[in-house]
C-alpha positions in Angstrom: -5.2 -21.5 30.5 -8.8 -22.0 32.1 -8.3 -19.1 33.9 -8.3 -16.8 30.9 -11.1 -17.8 29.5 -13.7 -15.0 30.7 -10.9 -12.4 29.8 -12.7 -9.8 27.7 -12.5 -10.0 23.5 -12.8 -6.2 23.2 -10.0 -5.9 25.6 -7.6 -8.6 23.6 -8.8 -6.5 20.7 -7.1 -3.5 21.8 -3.8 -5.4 23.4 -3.7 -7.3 19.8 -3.7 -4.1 17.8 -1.2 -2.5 20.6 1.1 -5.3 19.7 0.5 -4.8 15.8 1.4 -1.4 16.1 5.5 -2.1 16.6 5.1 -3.3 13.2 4.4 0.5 11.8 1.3 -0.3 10.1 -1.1 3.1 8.3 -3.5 3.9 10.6 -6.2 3.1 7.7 -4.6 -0.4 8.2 -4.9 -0.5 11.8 -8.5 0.9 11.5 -9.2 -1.8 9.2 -8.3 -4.0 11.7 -10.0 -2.8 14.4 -13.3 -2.7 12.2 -13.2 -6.0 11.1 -12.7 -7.2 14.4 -15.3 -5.6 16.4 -17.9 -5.8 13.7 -17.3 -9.9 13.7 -17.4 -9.7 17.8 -20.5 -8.3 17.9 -22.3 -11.1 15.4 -20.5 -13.6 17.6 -22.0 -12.2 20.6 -25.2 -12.4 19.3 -24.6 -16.1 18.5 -24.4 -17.7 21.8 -27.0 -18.5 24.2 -28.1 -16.1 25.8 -26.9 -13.0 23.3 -24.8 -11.0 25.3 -23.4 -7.0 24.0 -19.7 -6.6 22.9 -18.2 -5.2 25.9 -19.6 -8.7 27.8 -18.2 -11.2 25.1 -15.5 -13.1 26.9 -12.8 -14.9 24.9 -14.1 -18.2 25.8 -17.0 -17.8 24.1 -15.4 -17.7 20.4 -15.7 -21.5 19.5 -15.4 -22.7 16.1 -19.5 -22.8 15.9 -19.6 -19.3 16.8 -17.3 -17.7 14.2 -18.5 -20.1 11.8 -22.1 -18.6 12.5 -20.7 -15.1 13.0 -18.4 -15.3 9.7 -21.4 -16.6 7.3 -23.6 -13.6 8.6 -20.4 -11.3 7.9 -20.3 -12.5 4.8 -23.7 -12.2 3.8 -23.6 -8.9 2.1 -20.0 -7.4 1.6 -17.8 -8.7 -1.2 -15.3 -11.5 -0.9 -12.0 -9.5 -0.8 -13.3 -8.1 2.0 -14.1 -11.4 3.9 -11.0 -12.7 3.1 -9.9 -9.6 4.6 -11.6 -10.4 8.1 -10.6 -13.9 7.8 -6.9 -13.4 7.3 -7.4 -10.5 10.3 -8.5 -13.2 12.9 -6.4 -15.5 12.3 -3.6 -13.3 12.9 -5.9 -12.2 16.4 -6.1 -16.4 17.3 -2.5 -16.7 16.7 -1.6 -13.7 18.9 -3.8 -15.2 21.6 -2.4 -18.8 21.0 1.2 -17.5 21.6 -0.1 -15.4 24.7 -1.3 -18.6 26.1 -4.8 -17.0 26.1 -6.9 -19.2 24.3 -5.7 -23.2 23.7 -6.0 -22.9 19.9 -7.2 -21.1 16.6 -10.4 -22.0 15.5 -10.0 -20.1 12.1 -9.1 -22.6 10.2 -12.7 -24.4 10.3 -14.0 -21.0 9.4 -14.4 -21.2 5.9 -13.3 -18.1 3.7 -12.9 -17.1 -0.2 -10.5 -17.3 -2.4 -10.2 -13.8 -2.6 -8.9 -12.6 -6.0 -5.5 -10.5 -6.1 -6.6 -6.8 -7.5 -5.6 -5.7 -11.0 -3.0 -3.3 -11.6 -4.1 0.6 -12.4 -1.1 2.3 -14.3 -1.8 5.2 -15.6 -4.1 5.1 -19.2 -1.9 6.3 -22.5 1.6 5.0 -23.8 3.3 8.8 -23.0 1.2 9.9 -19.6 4.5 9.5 -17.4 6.4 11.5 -20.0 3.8 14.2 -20.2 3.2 14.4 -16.7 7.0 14.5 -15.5 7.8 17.5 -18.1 4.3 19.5 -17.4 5.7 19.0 -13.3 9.4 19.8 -14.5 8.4 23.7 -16.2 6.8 24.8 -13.0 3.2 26.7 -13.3 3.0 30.9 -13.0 -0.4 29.8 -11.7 0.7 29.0 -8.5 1.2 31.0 -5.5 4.4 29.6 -4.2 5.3 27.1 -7.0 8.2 24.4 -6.3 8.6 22.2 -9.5 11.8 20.7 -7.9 10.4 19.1 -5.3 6.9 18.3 -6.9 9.6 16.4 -9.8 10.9 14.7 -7.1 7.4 12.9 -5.7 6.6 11.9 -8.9 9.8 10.6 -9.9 10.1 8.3 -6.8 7.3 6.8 -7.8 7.6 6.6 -11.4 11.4 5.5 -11.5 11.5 3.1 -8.2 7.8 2.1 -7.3 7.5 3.4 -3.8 4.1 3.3 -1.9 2.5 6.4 -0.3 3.4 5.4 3.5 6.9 4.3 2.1 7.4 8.2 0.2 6.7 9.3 3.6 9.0 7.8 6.1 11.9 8.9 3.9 15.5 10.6 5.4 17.3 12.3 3.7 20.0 10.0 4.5 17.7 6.9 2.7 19.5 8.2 -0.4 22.8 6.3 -0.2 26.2 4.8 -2.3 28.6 6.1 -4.4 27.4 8.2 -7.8 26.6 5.4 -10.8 25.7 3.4 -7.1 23.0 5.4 -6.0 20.4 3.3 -4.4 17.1 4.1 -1.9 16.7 2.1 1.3 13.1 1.9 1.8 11.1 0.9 5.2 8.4 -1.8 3.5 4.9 -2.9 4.4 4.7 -5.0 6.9 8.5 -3.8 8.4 10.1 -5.5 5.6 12.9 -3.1 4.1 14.0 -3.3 0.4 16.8 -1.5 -1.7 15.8 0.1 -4.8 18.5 1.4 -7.3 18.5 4.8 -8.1 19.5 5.4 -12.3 21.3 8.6 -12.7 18.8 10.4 -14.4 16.3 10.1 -10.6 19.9 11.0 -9.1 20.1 14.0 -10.7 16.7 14.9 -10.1 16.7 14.0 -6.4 20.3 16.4 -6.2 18.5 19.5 -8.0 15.6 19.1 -5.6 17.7 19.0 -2.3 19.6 22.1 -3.8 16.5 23.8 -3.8 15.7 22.9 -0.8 19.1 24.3 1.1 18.3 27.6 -1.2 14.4 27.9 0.9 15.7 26.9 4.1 19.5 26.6 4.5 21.6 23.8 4.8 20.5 22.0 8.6 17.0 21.6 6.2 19.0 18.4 4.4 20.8 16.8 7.3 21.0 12.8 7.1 17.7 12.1 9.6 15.5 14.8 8.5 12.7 13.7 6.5 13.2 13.9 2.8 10.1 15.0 1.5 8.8 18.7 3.0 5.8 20.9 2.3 6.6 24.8 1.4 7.2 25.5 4.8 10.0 23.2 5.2 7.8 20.6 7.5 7.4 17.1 6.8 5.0 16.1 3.9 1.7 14.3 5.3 -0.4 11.8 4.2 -3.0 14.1 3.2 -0.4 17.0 1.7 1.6 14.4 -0.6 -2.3 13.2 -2.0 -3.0 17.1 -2.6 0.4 17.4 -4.3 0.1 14.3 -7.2 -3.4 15.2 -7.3 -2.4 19.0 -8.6 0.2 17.5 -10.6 -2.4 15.6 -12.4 -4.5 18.6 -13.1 -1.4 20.8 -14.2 -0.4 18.1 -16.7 -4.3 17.8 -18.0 -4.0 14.0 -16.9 -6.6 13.6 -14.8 -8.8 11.6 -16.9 -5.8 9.1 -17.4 -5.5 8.1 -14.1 -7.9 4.9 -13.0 -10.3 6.1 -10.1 -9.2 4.7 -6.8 -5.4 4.5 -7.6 -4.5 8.4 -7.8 -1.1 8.1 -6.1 -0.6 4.1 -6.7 -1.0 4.5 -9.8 2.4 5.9 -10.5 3.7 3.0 -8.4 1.5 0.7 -10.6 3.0 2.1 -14.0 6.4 1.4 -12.4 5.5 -2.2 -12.1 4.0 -2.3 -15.3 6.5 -0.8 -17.6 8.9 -3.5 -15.9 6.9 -6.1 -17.0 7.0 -4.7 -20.3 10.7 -4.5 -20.7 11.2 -8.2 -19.7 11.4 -7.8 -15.8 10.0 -11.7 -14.4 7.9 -11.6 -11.6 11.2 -12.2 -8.9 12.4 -9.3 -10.0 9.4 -7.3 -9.5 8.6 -8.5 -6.3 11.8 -7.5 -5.0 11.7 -4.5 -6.5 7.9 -3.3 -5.2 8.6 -5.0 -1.7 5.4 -7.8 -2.1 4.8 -10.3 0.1 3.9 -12.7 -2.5 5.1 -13.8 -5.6 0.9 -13.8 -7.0 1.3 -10.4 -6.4 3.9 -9.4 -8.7 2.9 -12.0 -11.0 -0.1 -10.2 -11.8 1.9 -7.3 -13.6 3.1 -10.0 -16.1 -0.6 -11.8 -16.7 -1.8 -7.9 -17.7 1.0 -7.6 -20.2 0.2 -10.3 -21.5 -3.3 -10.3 -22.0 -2.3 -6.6 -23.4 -0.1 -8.3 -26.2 -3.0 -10.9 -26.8 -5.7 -8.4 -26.9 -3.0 -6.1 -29.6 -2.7 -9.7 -31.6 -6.2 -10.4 -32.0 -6.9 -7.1 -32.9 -4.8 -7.6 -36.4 -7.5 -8.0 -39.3 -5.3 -10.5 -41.5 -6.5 -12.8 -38.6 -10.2 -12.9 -39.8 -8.7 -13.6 -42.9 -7.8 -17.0 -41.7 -11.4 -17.7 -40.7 
């Protein structure tokens, strides 16, 4: 153990996130990780005597003073999701280097760190926005150069009707879409390398069918074998993270929704109004959280709190109430 004490914390940084990797992590995740990491390094080297640069921290160095010192200066001027953030990212870095046998134990725990508060949902804003979006998508647009309404139905109807997450939209097969018709069902590679089964209703069955139909019509029948990706651009190549933002983003526009959608949550927020409308139709918080693939019961909980208040807020809004006072 003694011996790898002077091994280099930039180094373990890069082996940590190496390991994280088999995990299949976004790379904005795996950026965030390495961001928070480095940035709370370099305060930490600055805390010990004498102050020494990054690349000369060793791991030895990183006692429960230091992080405590480097953690409070962290802290000092970015919110508190975001120090939870870095907190919860450490401790994962510790534990890696605990199991390694690289350091003797995890000094996190004496760090202190907010409560950090779990983020509101952001469906989209107006009782018939889905509706209105999915049959402005459905008619097409003359407008456009090459248009492809099949497939743009598609997009949003996986993540209207089953809830899936950008990264999860992406790493789709063909061959995800499985079982017998009135069976159908999506299996879904989760965050975090957790997979989930979503069912697929006959009405997302039939619009998944008429969009691979298309799609043998544009580029012949190899284009839909089991392992290739489900989701293609108009030249028959996969969809990227950056193409599949461009497409809901268009949609929007086309549909004359864009002032519906909450800012920050422009593809989530069809996942979001998923969750939502479940909670809205009587879905509990299990059901939810198997359904949307969360880690955490708090997180699908939140879904039912917002009904809720929404139902409260419709309540209090009756004027026989001020009657009563």
């Amino acid at each position: 153990m003694h011996d790898k004490q002077d091994e280099s914390v930039q180094l373990l940084i890069e082996e940590f996130l190496t390991a994280r990797a088999t995990r299949k992590p976004s790379p904005h995740t795996l950026a965030a990780y390495r961001r928070d990491l480095r940035t709370v390094a370099a305060l930490a080297a600055e805390e010990i005597t004498p102050p020494l640069p990054l690349d000369a921290l060793p791991v030895g160095a990183l006692t429960a003073r230091v992080m405590r010192a480097a953690f409070a200066r962290f802290a000092a001027p970015r919110a508190a999701a975001s120090v939870h953030r870095a907190w919860s990212t450490w401790n994962s870095f510790f534990s890696f280097l605990v199991a390694d046998g690289v350091v003797a134990g995890n000094p996190m725990p004496a760090v202190g760190r907010p409560r950090a508060p779990l983020p509101r949902p952001k469906p989209l804003r107006g009782a018939d926005t889905p509706e209105q979006l999915l049959a402005a998508v459905a008619r097409g647009d003359g407008r456009q150069r090459d248009p492809w309404p099949q497939r743009d139905l598609a997009v949003l109807a996986l993540a209207l009707c089953a809830g899936l997450r950008l990264s999860e939209l992406l790493a789709l097969r063909v061959g995800s879409l499985a079982g017998r018709p009135g069976e159908r069902r999506v299996e879904v590679a989760g965050k975090g390398g957790r997979p989930r089964v979503v069912p697929v209703e006959p009405e997302l069955d039939g619009v998944l069918v008429d969009y691979l139909d298309s799609r043998v019509r544009r580029f012949g029948s190899r284009s839909v074998r089991p392992d290739a990706p489900l989701l293609v651009d108009r030249r028959g190549e996969p969809l990227r993270r950056g193409g599949l933002q461009y497409l809901v983003e268009s949609c929007y526009r086309r549909a004359g929704v864009t002032d519906r959608v909450p800012q920050g949550a422009r593809l989530h927020a069809l996942r979001h109004t998923f969750a939502t409308r479940l909670a809205e139709d009587g879905a509990g918080a299990a059901e939810i959280m198997r359904l949307l693939g969360h880690a955490s019961l708090a997180s699908s909980q939140t879904y039912i709190e917002v009904t809720a208040g929404q139902q409260r807020d419709a309540v209090r809004s009756n004027r026989t109430n001020r009657v009563l006072a």
